[in-house]
C-alpha positions as CSV (number, residue, x, y, z in Angstrom):
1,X,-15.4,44.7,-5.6
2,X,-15.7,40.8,-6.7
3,X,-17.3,40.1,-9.8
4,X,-19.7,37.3,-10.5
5,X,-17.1,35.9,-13.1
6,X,-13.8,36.4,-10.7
7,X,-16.4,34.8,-7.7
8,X,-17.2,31.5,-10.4
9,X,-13.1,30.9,-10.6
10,X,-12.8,31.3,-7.6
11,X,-15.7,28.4,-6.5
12,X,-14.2,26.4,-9.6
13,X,-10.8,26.3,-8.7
14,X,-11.5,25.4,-5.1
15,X,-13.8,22.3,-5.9
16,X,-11.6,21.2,-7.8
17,X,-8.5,21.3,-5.9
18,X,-10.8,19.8,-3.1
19,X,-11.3,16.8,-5.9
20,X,-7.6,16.6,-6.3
21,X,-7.0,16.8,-2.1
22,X,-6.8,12.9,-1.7
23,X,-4.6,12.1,-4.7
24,X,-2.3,14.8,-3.7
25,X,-1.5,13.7,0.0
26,X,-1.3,9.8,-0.8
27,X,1.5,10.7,-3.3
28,X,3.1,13.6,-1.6
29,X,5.5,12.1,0.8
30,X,8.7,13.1,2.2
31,X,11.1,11.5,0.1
32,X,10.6,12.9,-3.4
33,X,11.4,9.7,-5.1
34,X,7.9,8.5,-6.7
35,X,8.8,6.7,-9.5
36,X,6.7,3.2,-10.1
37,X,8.2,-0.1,-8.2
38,X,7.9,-3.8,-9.5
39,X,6.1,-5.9,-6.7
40,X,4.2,-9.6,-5.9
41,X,2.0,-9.5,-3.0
42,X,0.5,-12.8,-1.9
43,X,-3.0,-11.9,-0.4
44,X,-5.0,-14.2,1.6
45,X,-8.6,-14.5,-0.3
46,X,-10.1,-13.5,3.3
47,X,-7.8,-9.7,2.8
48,X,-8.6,-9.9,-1.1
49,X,-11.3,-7.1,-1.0
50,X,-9.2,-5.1,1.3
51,X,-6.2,-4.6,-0.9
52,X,-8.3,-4.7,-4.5
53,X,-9.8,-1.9,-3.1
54,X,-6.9,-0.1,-1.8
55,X,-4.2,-1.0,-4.1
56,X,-4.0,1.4,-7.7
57,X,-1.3,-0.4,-9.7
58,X,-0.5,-1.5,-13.4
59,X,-0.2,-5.8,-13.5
60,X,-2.2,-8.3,-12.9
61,X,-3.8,-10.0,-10.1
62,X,-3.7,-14.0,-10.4
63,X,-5.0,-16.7,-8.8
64,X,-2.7,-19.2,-6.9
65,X,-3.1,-21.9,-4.3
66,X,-7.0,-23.5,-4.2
67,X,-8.5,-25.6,-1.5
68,X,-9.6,-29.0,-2.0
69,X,-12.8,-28.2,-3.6
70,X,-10.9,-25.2,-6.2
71,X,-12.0,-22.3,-4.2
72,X,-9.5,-19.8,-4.3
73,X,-7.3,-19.0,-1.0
74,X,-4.6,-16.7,-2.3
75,X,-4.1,-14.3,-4.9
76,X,-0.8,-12.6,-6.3
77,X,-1.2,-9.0,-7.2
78,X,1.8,-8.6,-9.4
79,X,3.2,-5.1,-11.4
80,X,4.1,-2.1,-11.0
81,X,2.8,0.6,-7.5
82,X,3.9,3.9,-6.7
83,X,5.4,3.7,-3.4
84,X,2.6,5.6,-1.2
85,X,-0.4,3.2,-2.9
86,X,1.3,0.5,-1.8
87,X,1.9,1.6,1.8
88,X,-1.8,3.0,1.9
89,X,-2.7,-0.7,1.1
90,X,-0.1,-2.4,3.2
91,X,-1.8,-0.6,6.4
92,X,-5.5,-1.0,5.4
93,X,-5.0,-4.4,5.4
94,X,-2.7,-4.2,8.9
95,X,-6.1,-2.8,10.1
96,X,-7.9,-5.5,8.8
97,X,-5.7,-8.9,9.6
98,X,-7.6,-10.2,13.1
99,X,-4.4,-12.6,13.6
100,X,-0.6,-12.4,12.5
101,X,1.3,-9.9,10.6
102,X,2.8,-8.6,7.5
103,X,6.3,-9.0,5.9
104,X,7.7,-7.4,3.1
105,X,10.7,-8.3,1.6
106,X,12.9,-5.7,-0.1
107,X,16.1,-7.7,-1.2
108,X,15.6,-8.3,-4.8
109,X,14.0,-6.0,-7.9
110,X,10.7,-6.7,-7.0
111,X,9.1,-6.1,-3.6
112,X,7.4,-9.2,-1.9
113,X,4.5,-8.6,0.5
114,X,3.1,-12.0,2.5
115,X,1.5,-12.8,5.6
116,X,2.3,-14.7,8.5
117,X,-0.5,-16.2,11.0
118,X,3.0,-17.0,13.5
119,X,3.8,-13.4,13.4
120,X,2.4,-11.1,16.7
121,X,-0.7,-9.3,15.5
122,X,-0.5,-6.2,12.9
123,X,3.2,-6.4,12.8
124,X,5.1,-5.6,9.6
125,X,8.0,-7.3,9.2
126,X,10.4,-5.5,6.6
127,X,13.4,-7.7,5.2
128,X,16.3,-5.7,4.0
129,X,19.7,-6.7,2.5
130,X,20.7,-5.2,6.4
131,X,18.9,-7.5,8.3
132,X,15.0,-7.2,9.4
133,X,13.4,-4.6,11.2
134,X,9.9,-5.7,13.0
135,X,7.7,-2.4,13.7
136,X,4.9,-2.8,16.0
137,X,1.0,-0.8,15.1
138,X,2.2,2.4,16.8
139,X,5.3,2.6,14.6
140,X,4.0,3.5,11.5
141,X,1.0,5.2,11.2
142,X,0.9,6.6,7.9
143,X,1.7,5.9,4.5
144,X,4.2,8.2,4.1
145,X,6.2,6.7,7.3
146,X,6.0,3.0,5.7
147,X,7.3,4.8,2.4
148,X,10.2,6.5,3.8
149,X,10.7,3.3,5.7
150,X,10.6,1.4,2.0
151,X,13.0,3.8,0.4
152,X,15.2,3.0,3.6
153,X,15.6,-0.7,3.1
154,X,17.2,-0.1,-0.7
């Protein structure tokens, strides 16, 4: 027989493991290493609201080039990500971009993200000491493929 106060566990523990659902597949991913990563990502001001609102990470995010009347058209989002955020990000704004594609440069100790209008759309370019390797949208289709990718180019 259940009891009322084995039945109330029961209903707590399930809500809130349903509350902690999302957090625990974004950072779950195959590779096991989930330790925070330095990065600069130069966002266009038109994907600014895309990545603010994707992107959880400890840094700043700064201002850089204006236009001729001192409205902002890029901002760099620099510190530290966990790997998965940062590939949750990087595709919601591959979703987002109408025209070009993103590159991500892995070579030094901090990870560069950019855009590039002359790249074919919703491409992600990834720079490695190796060489680059271009993935089209059907590639990568999760975080956790762009993070194994990521964990790759080191």
């Amino acid at each position: 027989m259940i009891t009322r106060r084995y039945f109330l566990k029961w209903v707590a523990f399930s809500v809130a493991a349903v509350g902690f659902w999302p957090r625990l597949s974004i950072a779950g991913t195959s590779s096991g290493d989930n330790r925070p990563r330095k990065f600069q990502w130069r966002v266009p001001e038109a994907h600014y609201e895309t990545v603010k609102k994707e992107l959880r990470f400890e840094g700043e995010i700064r201002e850089g080039e204006r236009d001729a009347k001192g409205i902002p058209l890029v901002f760099f989002f620099v510190g530290a990500v966990l790997l998965p955020y940062l590939a949750k990000a990087v595709l919601a704004l591959r979703r987002d971009i109408v025209y070009g594609g993103v590159i991500i440069d892995t070579r030094g100790e901090t990870i560069e993200i950019d855009t590039d209008k002359s790249l074919p759309n919703r491409v992600i370019v990834i720079v490695t000491p190796k060489g680059t390797d271009l993935y089209e949208r059907d590639e990568i289709d999760n975080p956790a493929e762009l993070v194994d990718v990521l964990l790759k180019a080191k």
